[in-house]
NUDOZA-418118 format. One record per residue (C-alpha): x, y, z. Coordinates in steps of 0.1 Angstrom, whole numbers, padded with zeros to 4 digits, always signed. Each point is the difference from the previous one (the first is absolute). Example, Ala and Ser with C-alpha at 12.3 -4.5 7.8 and 13.67 -1.06 7.14 Angstrom:
<sites>
+0123-0045+0078/+0014+0034-0007/
</sites>
This chain:
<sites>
-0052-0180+0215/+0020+0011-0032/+0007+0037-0003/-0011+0014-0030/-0008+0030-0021/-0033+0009-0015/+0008+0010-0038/-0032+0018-0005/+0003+0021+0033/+0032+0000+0018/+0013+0035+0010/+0038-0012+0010/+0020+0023+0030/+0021-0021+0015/+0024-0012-0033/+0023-0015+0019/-0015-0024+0021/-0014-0017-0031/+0039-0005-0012/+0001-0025+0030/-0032-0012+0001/-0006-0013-0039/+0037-0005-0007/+0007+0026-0023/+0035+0010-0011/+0009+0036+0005/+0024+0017-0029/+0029-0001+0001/+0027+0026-0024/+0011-0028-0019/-0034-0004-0014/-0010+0033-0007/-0006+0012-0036/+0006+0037-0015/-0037+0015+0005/-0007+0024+0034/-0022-0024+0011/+0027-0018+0012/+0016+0028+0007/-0025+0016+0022/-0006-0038+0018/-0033+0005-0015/+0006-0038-0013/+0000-0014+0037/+0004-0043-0007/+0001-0029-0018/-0008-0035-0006/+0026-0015-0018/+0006+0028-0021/+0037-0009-0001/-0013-0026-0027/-0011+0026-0023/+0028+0022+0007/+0023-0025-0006/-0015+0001-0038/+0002+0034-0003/+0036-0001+0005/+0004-0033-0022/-0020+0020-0027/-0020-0032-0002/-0037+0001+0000/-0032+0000+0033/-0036+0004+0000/-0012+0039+0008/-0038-0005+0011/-0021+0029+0018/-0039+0012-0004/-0022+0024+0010/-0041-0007+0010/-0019+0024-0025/-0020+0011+0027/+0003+0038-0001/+0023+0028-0012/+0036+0001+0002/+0018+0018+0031/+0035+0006+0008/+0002-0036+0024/-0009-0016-0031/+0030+0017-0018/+0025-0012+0019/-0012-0040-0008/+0003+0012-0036/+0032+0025-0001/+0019-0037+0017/-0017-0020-0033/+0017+0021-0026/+0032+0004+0022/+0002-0038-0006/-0015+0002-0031/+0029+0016-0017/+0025-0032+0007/+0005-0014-0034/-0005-0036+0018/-0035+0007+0019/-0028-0018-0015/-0029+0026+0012/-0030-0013+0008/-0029+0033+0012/-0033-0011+0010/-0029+0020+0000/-0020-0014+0028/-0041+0002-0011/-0011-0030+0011/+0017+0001+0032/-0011+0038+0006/-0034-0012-0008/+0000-0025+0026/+0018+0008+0028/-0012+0039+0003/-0042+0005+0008/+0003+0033-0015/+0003-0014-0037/-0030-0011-0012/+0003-0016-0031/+0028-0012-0025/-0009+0029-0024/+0013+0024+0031/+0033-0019+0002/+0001-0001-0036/-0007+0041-0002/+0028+0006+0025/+0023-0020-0015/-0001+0016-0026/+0008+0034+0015/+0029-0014+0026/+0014-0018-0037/+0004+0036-0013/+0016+0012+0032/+0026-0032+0004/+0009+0005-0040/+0010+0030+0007/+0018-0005+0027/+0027-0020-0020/-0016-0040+0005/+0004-0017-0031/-0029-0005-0016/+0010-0032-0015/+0004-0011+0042/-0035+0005+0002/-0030-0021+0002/-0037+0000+0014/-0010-0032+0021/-0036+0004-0015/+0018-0007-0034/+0023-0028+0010/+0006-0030-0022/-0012-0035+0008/+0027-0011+0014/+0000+0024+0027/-0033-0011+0010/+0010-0034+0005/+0028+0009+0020/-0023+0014+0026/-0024-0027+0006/+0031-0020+0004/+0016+0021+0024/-0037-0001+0021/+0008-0038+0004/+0025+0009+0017/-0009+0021+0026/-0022-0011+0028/-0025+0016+0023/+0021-0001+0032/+0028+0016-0022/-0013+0029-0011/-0014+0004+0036/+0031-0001+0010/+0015+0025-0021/-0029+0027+0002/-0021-0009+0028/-0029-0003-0021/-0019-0012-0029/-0020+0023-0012/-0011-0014-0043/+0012+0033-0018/+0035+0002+0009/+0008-0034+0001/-0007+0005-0036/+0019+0025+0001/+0028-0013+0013/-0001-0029-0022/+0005+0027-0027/+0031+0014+0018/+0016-0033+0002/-0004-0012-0037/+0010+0036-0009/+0036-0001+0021/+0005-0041-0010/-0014+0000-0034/+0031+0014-0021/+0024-0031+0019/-0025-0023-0024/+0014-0017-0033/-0027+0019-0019/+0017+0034+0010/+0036+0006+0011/+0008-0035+0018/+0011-0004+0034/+0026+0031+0014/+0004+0019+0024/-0029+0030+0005/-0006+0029+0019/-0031+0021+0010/-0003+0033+0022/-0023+0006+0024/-0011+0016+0032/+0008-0017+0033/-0034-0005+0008/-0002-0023-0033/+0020-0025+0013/-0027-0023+0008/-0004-0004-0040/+0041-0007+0000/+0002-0026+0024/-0029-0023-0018/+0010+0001-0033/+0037-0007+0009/-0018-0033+0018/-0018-0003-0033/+0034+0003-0023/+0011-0031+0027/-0030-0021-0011/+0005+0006-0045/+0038-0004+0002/+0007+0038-0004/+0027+0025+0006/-0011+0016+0038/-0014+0035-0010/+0018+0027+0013/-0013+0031+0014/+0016+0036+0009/-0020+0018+0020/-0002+0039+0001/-0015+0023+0025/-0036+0015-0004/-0005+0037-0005/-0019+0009+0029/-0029+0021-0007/-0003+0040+0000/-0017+0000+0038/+0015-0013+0029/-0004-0030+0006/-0012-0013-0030/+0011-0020-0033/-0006+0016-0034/-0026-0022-0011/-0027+0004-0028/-0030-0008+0024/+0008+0034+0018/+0002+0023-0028/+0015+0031+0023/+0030-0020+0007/+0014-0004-0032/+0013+0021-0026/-0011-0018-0033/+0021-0001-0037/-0031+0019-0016/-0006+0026+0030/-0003+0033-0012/+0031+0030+0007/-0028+0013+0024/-0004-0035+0014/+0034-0004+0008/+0007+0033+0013/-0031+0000+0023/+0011-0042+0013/+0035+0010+0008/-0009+0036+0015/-0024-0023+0027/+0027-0029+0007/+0010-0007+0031/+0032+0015+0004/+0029-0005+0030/+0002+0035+0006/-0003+0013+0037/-0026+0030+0013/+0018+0030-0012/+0025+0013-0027/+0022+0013+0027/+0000-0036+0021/+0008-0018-0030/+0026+0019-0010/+0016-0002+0032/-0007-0038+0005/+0000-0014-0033/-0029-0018-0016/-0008-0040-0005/+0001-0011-0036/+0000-0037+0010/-0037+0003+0009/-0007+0029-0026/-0025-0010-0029/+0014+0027-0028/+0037-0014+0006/-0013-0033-0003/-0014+0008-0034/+0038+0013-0006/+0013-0029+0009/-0019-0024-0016/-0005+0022-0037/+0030+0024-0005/+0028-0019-0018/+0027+0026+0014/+0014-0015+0035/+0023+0027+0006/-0026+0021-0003/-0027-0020+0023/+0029-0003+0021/+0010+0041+0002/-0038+0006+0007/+0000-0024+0029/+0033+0013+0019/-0016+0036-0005/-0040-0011+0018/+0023-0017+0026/+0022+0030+0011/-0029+0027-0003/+0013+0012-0037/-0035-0005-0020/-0037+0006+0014/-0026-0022-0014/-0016+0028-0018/+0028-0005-0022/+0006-0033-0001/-0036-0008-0007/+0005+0027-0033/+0031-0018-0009/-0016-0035-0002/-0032+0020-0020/+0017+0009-0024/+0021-0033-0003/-0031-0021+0000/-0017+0025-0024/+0028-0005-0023/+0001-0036+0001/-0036-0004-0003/-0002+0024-0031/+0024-0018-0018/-0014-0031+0005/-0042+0006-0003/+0015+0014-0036/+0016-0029-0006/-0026-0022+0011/-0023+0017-0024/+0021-0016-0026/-0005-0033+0008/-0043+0001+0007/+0004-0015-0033/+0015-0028+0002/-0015-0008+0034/-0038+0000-0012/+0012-0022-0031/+0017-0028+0024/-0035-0003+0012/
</sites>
């Protein structure tokens, strides 16, 4: 039986068995980029990201294609998709492509009930992803596609047959093969000679997304095109142990429009890798590798030698949590602040686009 990963549910631990096991490439130095996330080995493999990097260096131009399912309010997992979108946005010879994903939200999660919900919160994560530097001029909704779009994803339904998809996802539930169909015209669609032409293009996503990767670089085999390439980054776990910081359990995540009080109160109650007492931990060190408010750190503050300082200091005893957890407040608090007033700026704009 083929191994696989569930997109809509997969809660990854072991990352490196999968290297072996789906054939991914790890990174290697040579193709790392200046941003921490490759820095930090946030940024954990590829699929023939060489391809792309190779045009970065050549100055010559690829396909950037990513999306998020307007299914629910922003949190910081969802930033990091978007913080690697305007990384590779600012390359002069990037042709950005940023879906917002309302059909596919409305199919593939019960909880919407209605396009006019996807719509609604589209609208709101377009403010948020404005503001957090995507172009809007990258930007487009699938509900508002053009024709030819359309086309392309009956087309790419004659290709695909019932025992592949089973293959792939171990199932066949209506919704998110629609869905997926989505995902796949979304990623190939730019390669057409309606768009950009064929090239080289590259999407990030979460390990457990690979599912999507592997089809639609079968698909790109069947219409001539340029294999897709994918990086793929790790997923910030969410604020309990255990868990991943997802918006269908709200007391995980720390969301971009959470109040200071919000923030203050999520990251006071995160699970922390502290030991029992002040006086143990001080003597013994703490465990920031499976510590919740350094992960936050980790993933959000720009400043590696700082990130860095902090984590030598939990390890040899230096720092309690207490103070750790008030550091990351009042870094997060910043952040966000900055950012809901930004956002503000671009409601706008966002309820025109609809």
């Amino acid at each position: 039986m083929e191994k696989r990963f569930d997109p809509w549910s997969s809660n990854i631990q072991n990352y490196e068995s999968a290297f072996d096991e789906f054939g991914l490439s790890k990174f290697n130095d040579n193709l790392k980029l200046n941003h921490y996330f490759f820095e930090r080995n946030i940024i954990i493999a590829h699929r023939d990201f060489d391809k792309v990097y190779k045009k970065i260096k050549e100055k010559k131009p690829f396909v950037q294609m990513t999306g998020i399912a307007t299914s629910g309010k922003l949190h910081l997992g969802h930033k990091i998709d978007i913080d690697l979108f305007v990384f590779f946005s600012k390359f002069k010879n990037s042709k950005n492509y940023f879906a917002l994903s309302d059909i596919d939200a409305y199919c593939s999660r019960e909880k919407i009930k209605s396009m006019e919900e996807a719509k609604k919160y589209a609208v709101n994560n377009l403010a948020h992803i404005l503001a957090l530097g995507v172009p809007l001029k990258a930007i487009y909704a699938q509900s508002k596609k053009e024709p030819r779009y359309y086309e392309f994803i009956f087309e790419i339904s004659k290709k695909i047959t019932k025992n592949m998809f089973e293959a792939v996802y171990g199932h066949l539930d209506l919704g998110k093969i629609e869905a997926s169909l989505l995902q796949y015209a979304d990623i190939l669609h730019p390669q057409l000679k309606e768009y950009e032409g064929k090239m080289p293009s590259l999407t990030g996503i979460g390990l457990d997304q690979d599912s999507h990767a592997r089809m639609t670089r079968d698909l790109a085999r069947k219409f001539n095109l340029e294999l897709s390439s994918f990086i793929y980054f790790l997923h910030q776990s969410g604020l309990r142990q255990g868990s991943k910081m997802s918006s269908s359990m709200p007391e995980t995540a720390i969301y971009l429009d959470d109040s200071q009080q919000e923030i203050k109160k999520k990251i006071q109650h995160a699970f922390t890798g502290g030991l029992t007492s002040a006086e143990e931990q001080r003597k013994k060190g703490g465990n920031p590798d499976i510590c919740k408010v350094h992960e936050i750190l980790k993933f959000h503050n720009p400043d590696t030698k700082f990130v860095k300082e902090i984590y030598e200091r939990c390890r040899k005893g230096n720092i309690l949590c207490g103070e750790c957890k008030q550091i990351c407040s009042d870094f997060v608090s910043d952040m966000l602040k900055k950012h809901q007033e930004k956002v503000k700026k671009f409601i706008p704009i966002a309820n025109k686009f609809y």
